[in-house]
N, C-alpha and C positions, 0 to 999 in steps of 0.2 A: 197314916199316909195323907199328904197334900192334896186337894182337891185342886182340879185341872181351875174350874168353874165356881163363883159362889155364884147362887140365886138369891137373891133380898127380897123379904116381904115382909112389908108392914104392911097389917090390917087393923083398921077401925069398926066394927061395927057389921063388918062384912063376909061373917063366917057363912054365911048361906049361899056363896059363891064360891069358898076356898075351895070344897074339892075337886070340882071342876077345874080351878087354876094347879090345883095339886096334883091331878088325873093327867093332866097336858103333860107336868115334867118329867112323871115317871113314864110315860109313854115317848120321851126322846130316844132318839137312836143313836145318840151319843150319853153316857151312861158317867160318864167320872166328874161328877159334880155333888156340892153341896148344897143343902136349902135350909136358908134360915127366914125363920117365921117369928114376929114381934107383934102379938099384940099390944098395939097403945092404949091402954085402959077403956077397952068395950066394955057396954054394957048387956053383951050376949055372950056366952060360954063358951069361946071359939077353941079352950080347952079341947072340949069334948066333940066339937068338929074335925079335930085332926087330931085327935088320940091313934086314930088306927094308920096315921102316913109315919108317925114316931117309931115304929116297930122297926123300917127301914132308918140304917144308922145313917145314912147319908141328910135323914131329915133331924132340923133342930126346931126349939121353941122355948118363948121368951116372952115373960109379961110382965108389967106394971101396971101399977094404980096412983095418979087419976091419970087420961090422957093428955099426951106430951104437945101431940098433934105432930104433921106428917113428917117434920124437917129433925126436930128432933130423931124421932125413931129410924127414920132413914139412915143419918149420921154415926146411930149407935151401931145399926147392922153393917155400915159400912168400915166401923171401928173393929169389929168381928168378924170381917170376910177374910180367910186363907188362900182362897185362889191367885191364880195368876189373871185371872180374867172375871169380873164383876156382871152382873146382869140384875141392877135394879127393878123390880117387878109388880106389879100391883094386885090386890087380892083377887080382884074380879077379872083377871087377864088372863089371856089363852096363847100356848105353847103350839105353832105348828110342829107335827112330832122331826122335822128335821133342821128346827132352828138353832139348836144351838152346835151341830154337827157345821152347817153353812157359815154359820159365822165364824165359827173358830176357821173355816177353811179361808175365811176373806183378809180374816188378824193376819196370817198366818204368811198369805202372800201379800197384807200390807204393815210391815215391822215398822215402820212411822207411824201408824196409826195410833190416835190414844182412844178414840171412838168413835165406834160404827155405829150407825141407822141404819132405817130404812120406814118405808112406809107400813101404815097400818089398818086390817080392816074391824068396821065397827060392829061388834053385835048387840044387839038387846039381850035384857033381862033373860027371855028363853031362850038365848043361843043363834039365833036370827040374825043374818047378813043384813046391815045398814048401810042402804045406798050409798056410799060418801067416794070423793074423788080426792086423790094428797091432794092440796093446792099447789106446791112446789114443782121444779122441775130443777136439779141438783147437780151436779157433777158428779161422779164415782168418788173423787177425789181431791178433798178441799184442803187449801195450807191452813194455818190457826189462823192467822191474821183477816183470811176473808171469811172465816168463821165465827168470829170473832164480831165482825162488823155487823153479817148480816143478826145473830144473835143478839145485836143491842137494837134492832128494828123488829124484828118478832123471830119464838121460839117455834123454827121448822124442826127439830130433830121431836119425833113420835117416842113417845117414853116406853110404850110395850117393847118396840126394836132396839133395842140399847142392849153394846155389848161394851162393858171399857175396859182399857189394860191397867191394871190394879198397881203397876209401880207408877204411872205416870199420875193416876189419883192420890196417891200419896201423898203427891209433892206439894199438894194443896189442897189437901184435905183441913189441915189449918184454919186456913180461911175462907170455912164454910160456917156458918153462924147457924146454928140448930134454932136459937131464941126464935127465926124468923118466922113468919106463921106459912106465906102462901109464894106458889112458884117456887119450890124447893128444886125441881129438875132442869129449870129453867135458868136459875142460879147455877148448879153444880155444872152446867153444860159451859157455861161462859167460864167458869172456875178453869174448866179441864181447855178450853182453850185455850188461856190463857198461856199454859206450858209449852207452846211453840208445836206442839204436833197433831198431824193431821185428821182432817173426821173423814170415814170415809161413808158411803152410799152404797146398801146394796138394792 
């Protein structure tokens, strides 16, 4: 059966955070999703860090040797996402337990949308709230073209809040350049612009 959701994680080097980002997913209250986990050639056993998330079949896992670096491994998991709805994610990142239940409800009453944000907050190493403020102030609802714009002046869209609609990433998935080493999200955001539909804000 089709997963509503894919969750992508590539991790480098970062398994002493994953189950904490892996504890967040299975604590959502929306439940029909898949998670794919790629190691890019650590040099720590992140094997044996999520050996025990594998038991659940909804979780997958995926390695190579030597690392690709982040653009790469991103690319591939996005080349293996079955959902209808993509959520890019990073090893050390944290799942409020009703984010992906919100957002699908935001997709859902925005059908032009090809990706949603929203702002993010920061923690440290222990789990710890980091003062921080968005800098932005956004519309609910952007067309591509001024998304577009402001994304070739600096990247406001927070990568942990990304939800995208997986057929409109398709259409240019193409031409996303895995070779490329840095800004991989910042890239794939101008990509998905591109397609003429909208980002929205939650």
């Amino acid at each position: 059966m089709t997963p509503r959701v894919s969750i992508l994680i590539p991790s480098y080097n970062l398994g002493r955070f994953l189950p904490a980002t892996l504890d967040s997913i299975r604590a959502q209250t929306y439940s029909d999703y898949e998670v794919l986990i790629a190691d890019d050639g650590s040099s720590e056993p992140i094997r044996d860090v999520i050996k025990p998330y594998l038991d659940d079949k909804r979780f997958s896992f995926v390695q190579w040797q030597p690392n690709r670096g982040p653009h790469a491994a991103i690319y591939y998991l996005y080349t293996q996402a079955r959902g209808e709805f993509w959520c890019p994610f990073s090893s050390d990142d944290l799942f409020h337990p009703d984010f992906l239940a919100r957002r699908l409800e935001f997709m859902s009453a925005h059908p032009h949308a090809s990706l949603l944000y929203g702002p993010t907050e920061y923690i440290d190493e222990e789990g710890s709230l980091v003062e921080y403020e968005y800098p932005y102030t956004l519309p609910t609802c952007m067309d591509s073209k001024t998304a577009l714009r402001l994304l070739l002046q600096h990247n406001f869209v927070a990568g942990p809040g990304i939800m995208l609609r997986a057929n409109m990433v398709k259409r240019i998935l193409g031409y996303y350049v895995p070779e490329w080493k840095y800004v991989q999200d910042w890239f794939m955001w101008m990509l998905v612009a591109s397609t003429g539909f909208d980002f929205v804000f939650d």
